[in-house]
MARDOTI-534295 format. One record per residue: x, y, z of N, C-alpha, C, O in turn. Coordinates in pm, whole numbers. Layout:
BEGIN
rec n_X=X	n_Y=Y	n_Z=Z	ca_X=X	ca_Y=Y	ca_Z=Z	c_X=X	c_Y=Y	c_Z=Z	o_X=X	o_Y=Y	o_Z=Z
...
This chain:
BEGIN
rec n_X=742	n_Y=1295	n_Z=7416	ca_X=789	ca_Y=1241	ca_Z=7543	c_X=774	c_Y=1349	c_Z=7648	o_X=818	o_Y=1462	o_Z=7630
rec n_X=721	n_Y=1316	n_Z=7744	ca_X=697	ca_Y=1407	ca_Z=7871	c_X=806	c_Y=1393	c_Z=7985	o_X=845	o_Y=1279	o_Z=8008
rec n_X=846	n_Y=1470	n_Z=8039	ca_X=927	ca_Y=1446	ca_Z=8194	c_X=931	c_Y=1531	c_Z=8269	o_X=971	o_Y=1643	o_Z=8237
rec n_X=896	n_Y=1503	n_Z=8377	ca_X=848	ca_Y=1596	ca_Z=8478	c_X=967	c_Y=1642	c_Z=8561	o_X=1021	o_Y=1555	o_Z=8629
rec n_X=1015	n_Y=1763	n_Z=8566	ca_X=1136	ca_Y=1824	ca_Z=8644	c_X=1116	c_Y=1868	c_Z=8786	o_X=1010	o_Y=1865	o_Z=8848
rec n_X=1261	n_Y=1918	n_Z=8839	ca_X=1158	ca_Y=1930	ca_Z=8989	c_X=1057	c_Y=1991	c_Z=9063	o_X=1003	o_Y=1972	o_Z=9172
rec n_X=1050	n_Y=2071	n_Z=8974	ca_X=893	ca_Y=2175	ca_Z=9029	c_X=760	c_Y=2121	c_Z=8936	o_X=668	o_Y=2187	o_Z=8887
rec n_X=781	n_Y=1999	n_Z=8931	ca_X=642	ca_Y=1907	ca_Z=8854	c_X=593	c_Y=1953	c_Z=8761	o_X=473	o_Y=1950	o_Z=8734
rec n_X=726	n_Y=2029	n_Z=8666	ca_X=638	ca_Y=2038	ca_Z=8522	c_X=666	c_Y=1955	c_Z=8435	o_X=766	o_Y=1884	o_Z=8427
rec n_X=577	n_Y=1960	n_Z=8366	ca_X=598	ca_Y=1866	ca_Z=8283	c_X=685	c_Y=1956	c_Z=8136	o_X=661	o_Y=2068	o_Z=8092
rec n_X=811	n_Y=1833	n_Z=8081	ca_X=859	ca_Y=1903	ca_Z=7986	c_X=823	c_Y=1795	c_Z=7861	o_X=803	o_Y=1675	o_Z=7881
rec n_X=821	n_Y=1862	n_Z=7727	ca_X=744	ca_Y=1823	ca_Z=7624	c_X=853	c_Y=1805	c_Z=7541	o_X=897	o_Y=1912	o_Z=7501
rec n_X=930	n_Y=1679	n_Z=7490	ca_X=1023	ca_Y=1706	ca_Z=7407	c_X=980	c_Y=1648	c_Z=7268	o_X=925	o_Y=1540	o_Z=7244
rec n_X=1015	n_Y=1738	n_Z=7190	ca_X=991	ca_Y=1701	ca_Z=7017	c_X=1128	c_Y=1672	c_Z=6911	o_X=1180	o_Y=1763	o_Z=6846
rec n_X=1154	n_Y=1592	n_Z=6909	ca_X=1260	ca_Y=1511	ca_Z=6845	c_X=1225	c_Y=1540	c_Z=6654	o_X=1130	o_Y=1537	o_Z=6576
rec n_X=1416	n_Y=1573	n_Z=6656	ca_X=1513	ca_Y=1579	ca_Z=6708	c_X=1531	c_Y=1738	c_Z=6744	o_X=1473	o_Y=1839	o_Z=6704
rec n_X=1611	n_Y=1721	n_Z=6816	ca_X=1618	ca_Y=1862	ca_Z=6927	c_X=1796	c_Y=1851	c_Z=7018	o_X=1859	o_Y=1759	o_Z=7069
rec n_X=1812	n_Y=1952	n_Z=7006	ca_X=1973	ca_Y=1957	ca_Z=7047	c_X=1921	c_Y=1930	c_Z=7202	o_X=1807	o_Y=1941	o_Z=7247
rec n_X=2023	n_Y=1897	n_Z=7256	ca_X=2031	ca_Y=1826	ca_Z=7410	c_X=2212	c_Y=1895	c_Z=7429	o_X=2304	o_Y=1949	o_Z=7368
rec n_X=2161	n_Y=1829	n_Z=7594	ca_X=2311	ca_Y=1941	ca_Z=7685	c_X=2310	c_Y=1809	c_Z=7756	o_X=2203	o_Y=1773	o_Z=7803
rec n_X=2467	n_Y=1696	n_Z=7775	ca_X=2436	ca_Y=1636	ca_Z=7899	c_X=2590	c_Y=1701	c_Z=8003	o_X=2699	o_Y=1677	o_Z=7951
rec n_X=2591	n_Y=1749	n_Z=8087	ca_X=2711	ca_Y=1781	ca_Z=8188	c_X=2758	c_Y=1657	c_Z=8242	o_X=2709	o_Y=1612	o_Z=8346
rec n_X=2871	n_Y=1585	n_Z=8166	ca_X=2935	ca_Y=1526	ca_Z=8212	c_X=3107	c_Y=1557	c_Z=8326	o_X=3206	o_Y=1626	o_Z=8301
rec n_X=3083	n_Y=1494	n_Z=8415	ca_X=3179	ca_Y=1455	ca_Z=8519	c_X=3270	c_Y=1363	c_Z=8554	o_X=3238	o_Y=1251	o_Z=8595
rec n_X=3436	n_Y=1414	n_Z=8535	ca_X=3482	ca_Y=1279	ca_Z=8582	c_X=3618	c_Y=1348	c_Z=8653	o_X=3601	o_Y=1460	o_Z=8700
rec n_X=3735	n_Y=1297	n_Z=8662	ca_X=3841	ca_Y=1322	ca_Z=8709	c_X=3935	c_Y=1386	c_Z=8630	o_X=4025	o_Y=1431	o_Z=8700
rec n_X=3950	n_Y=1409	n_Z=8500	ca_X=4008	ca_Y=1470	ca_Z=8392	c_X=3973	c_Y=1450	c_Z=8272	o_X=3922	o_Y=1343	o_Z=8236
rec n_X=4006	n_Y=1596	n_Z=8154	ca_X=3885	ca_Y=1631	ca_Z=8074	c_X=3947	c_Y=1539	c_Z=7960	o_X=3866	o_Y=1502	o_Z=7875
rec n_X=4084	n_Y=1496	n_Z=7945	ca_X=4143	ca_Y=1374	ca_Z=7880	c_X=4061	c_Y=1228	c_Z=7840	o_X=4046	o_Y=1168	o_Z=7734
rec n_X=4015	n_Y=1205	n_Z=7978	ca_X=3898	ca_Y=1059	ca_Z=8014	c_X=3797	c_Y=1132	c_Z=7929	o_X=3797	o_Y=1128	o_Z=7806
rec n_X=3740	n_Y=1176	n_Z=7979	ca_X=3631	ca_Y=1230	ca_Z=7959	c_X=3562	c_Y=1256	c_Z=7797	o_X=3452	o_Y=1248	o_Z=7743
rec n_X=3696	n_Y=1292	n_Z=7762	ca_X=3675	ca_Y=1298	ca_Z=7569	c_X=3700	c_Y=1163	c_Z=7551	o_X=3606	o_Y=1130	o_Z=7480
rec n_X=3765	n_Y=1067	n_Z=7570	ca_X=3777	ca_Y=923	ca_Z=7578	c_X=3670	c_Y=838	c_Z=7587	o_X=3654	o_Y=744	o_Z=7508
rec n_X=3587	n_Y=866	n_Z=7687	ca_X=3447	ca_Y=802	ca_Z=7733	c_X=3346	c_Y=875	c_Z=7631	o_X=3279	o_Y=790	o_Z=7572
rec n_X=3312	n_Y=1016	n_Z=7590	ca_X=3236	ca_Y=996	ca_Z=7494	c_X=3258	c_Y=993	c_Z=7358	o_X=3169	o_Y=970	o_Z=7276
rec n_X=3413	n_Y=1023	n_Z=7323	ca_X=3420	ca_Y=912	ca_Z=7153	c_X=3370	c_Y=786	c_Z=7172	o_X=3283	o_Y=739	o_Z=7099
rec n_X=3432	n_Y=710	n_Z=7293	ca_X=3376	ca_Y=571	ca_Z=7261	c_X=3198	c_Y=524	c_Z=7279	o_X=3141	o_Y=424	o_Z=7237
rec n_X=3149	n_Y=628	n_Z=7348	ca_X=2975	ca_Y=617	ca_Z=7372	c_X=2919	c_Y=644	c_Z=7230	o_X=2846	o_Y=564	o_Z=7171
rec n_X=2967	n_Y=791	n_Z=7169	ca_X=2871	ca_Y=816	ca_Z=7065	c_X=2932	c_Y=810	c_Z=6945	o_X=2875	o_Y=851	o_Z=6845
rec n_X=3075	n_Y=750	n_Z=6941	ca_X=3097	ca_Y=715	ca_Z=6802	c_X=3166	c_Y=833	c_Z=6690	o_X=3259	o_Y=906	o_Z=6722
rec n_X=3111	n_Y=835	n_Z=6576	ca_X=3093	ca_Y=971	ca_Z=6480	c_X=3013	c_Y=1078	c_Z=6503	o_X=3067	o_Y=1181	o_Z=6463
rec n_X=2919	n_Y=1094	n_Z=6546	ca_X=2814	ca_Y=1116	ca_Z=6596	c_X=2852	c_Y=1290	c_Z=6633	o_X=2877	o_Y=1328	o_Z=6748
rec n_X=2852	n_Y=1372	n_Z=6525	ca_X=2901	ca_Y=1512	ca_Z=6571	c_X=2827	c_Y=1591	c_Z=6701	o_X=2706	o_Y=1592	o_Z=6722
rec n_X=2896	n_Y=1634	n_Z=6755	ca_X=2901	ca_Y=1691	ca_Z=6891	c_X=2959	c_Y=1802	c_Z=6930	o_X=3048	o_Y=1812	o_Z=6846
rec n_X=2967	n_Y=1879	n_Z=6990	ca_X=3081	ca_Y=1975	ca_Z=7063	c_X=3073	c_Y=1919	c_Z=7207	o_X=2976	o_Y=1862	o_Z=7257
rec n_X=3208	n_Y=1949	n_Z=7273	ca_X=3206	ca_Y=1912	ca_Z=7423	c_X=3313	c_Y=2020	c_Z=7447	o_X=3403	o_Y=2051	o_Z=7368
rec n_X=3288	n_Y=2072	n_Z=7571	ca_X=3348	ca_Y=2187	ca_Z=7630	c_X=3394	c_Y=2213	c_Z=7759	o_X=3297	o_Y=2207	o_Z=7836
rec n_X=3469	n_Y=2232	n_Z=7802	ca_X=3513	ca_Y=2248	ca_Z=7948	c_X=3458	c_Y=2355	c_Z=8033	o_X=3515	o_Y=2464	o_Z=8035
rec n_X=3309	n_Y=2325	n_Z=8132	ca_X=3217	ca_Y=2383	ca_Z=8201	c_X=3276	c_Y=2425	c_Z=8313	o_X=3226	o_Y=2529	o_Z=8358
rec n_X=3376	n_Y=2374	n_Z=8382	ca_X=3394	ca_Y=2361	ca_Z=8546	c_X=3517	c_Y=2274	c_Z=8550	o_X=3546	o_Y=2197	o_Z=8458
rec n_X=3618	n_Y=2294	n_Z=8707	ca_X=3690	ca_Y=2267	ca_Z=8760	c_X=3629	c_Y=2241	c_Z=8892	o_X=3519	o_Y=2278	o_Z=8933
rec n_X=3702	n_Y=2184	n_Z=8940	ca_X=3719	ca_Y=2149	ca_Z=9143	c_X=3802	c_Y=2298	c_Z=9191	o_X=3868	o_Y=2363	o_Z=9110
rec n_X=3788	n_Y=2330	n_Z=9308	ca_X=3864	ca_Y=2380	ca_Z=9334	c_X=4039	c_Y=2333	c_Z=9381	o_X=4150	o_Y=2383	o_Z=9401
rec n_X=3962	n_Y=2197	n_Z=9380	ca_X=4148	ca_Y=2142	ca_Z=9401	c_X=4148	c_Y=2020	c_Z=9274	o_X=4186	o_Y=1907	o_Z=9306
rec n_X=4107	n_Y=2044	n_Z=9130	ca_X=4129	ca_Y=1982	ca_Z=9071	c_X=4127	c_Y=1823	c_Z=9043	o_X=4188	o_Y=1753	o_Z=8961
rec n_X=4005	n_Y=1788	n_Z=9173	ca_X=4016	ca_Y=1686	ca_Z=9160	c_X=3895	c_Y=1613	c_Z=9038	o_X=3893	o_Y=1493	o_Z=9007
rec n_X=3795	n_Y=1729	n_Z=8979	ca_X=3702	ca_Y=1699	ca_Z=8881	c_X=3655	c_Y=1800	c_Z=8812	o_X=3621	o_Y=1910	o_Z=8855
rec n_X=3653	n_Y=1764	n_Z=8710	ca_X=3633	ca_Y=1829	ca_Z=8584	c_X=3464	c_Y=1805	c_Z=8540	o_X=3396	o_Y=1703	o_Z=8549
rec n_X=3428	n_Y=1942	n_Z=8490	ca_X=3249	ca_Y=1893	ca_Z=8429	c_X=3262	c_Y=1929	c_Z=8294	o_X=3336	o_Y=2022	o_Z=8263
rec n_X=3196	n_Y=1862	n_Z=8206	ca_X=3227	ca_Y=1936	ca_Z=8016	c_X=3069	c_Y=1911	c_Z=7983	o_X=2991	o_Y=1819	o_Z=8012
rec n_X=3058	n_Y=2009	n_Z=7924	ca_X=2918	ca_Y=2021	ca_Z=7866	c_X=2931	c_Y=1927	c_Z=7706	o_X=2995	o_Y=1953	o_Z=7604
rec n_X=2859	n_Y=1832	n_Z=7734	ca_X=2836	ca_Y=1814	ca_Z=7577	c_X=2700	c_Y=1801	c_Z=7472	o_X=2584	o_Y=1777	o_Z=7508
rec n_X=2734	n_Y=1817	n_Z=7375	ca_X=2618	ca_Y=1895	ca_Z=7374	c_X=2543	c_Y=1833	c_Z=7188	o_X=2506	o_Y=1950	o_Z=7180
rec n_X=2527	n_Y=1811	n_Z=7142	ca_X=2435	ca_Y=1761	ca_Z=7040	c_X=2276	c_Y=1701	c_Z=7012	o_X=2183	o_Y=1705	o_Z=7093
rec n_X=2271	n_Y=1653	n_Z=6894	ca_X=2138	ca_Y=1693	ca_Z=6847	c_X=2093	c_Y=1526	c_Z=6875	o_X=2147	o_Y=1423	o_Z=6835
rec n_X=1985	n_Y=1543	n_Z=6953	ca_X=1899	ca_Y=1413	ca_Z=6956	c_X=1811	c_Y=1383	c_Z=6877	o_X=1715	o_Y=1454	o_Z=6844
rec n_X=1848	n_Y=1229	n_Z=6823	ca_X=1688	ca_Y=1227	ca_Z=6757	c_X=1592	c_Y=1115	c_Z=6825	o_X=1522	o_Y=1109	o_Z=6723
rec n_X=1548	n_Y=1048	n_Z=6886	ca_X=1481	ca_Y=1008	ca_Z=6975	c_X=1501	c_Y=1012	c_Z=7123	o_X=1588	o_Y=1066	o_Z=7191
rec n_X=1369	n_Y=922	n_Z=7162	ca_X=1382	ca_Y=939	ca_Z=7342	c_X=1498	c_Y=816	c_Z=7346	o_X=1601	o_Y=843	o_Z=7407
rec n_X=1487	n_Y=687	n_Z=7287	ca_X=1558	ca_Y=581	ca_Z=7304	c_X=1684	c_Y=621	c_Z=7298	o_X=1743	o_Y=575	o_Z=7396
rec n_X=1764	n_Y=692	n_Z=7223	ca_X=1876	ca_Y=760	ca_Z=7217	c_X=1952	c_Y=814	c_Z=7307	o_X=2062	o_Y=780	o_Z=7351
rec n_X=1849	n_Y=942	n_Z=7342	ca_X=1869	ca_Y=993	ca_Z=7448	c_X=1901	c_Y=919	c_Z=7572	o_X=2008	o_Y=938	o_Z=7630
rec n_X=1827	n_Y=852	n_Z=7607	ca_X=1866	ca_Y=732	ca_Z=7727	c_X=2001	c_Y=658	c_Z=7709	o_X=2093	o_Y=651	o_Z=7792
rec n_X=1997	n_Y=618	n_Z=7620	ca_X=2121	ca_Y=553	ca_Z=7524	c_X=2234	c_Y=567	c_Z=7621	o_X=2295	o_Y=503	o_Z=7706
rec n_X=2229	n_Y=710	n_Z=7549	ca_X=2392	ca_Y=800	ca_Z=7574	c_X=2409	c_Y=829	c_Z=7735	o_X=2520	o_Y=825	o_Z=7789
rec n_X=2275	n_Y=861	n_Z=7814	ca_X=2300	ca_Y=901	ca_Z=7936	c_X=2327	c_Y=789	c_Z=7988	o_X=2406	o_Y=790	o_Z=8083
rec n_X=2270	n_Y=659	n_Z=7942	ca_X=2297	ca_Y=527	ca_Z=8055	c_X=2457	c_Y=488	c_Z=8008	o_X=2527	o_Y=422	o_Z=8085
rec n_X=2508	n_Y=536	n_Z=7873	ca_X=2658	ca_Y=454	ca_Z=7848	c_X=2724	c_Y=583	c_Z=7923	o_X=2782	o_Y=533	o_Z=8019
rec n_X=2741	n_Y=698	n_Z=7928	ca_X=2829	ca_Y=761	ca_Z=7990	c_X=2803	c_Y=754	c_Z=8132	o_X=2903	o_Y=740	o_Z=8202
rec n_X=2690	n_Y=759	n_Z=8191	ca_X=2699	ca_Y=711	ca_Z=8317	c_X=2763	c_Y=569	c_Z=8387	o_X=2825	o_Y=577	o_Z=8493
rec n_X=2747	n_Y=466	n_Z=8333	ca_X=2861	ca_Y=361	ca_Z=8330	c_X=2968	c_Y=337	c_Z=8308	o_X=3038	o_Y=241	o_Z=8340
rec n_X=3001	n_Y=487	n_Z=8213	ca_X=3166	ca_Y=391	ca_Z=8159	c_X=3245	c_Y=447	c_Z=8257	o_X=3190	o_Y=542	o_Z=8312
rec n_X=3384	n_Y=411	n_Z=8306	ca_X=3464	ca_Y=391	ca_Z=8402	c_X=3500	c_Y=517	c_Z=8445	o_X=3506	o_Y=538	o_Z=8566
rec n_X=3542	n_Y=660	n_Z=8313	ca_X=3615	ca_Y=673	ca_Z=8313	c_X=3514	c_Y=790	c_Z=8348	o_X=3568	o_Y=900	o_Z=8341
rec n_X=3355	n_Y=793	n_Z=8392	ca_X=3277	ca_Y=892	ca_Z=8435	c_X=3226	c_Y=916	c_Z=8528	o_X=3133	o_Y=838	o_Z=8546
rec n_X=3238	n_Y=1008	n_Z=8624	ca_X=3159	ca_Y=1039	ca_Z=8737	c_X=3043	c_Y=1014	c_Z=8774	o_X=2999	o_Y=947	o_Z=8868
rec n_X=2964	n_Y=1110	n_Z=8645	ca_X=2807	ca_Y=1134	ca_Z=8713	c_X=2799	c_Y=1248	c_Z=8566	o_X=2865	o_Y=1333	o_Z=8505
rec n_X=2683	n_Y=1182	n_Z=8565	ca_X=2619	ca_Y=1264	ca_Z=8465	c_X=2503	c_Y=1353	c_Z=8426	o_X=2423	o_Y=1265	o_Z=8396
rec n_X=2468	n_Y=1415	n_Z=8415	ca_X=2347	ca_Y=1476	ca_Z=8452	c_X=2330	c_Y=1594	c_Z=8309	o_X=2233	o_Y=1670	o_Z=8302
């Protein structure tokens, strides 16, 4: 799978391969909430990356092993939807 980042390179991913997604929301409580319920059993670490300066959002790195592109999309399109998430990236 190819994807081109912002300085138009192209990146080459070979599955399975650990992945990072920085998730965002309003507290890191939700946040472990929204991805037990996205990925299930599905071992992971997730970690507390960032604060607001006035606490109004929290970023957590989470971080596990992908094994396809379909997957990958998977997880970024359910945590980007579920309620209890900002923005994901």
């Amino acid at each position: 799978m190819e994807i081109i980042n912002e300085t138009k390179e192209k990146l080459v991913l070979e599955y399975p391969c650990s992945w990072c997604y920085k998730v965002i929301g309003n507290h890191k409580d939700e946040i472990h909430l929204a991805v037990k319920e996205v990925i299930l059993e599905k071992p992971h670490s997730l970690k507390l990356s960032n604060a607001s300066k006035t606490g109004k959002y929290v970023s957590m790195n989470l971080d596990l092993i992908i094994t396809n592109e379909d997957e990958r999309t998977f997880i970024y399109e359910a945590l980007k939807n579920h309620q209890n998430i900002k923005m994901v990236l």
